[in-house]
C-alpha positions, -999 to 999 in steps of 0.1 A, spaced: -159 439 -334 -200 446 -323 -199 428 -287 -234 433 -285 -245 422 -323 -221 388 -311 -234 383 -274 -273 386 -293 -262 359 -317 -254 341 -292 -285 342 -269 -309 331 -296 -286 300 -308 -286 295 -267 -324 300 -267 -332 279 -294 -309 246 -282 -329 255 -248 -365 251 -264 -351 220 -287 -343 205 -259 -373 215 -239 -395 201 -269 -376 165 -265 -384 163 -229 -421 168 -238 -419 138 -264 -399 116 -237 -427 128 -211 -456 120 -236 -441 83 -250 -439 74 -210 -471 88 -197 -492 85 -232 -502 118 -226 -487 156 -226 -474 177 -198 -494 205 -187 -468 224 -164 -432 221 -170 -423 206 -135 -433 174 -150 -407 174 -169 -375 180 -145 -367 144 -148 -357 146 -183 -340 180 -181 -310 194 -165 -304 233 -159 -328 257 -152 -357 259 -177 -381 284 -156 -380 308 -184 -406 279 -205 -439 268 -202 -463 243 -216 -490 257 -235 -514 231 -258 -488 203 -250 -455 221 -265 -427 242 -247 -435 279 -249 -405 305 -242 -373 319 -253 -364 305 -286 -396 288 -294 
């Protein structure tokens, strides 16, 4: 079994839901304020866990998976 071909698999499906789920946060931010985040503290309300590895760039998330 390759451990580390599984656990790598694994990070970039993780990665991925992450910056999904970061991206729907920026549309709930946007229909609220009718107009984009620029940092991506604005957007803790409609997130839970930590999403310091993102950041808003152009008014979409910007990180791991993205």
């Amino acid at each position: 079994m390759n451990v580390d071909g599984l656990t790598g698999s694994t990070r970039t499906v993780a990665d991925q839901a992450s910056c999904h789920s970061v991206e729907g946060a920026v549309v709930a931010f946007v229909a609220q304020h009718n107009a984009a985040p620029t940092t991506i503290k604005q957007l803790s309300p409609y997130l839970k866990g930590d999403v310091s590895a993102y950041r808003i760039v152009a008014g979409r998330a910007a990180g791991p998976g993205c």
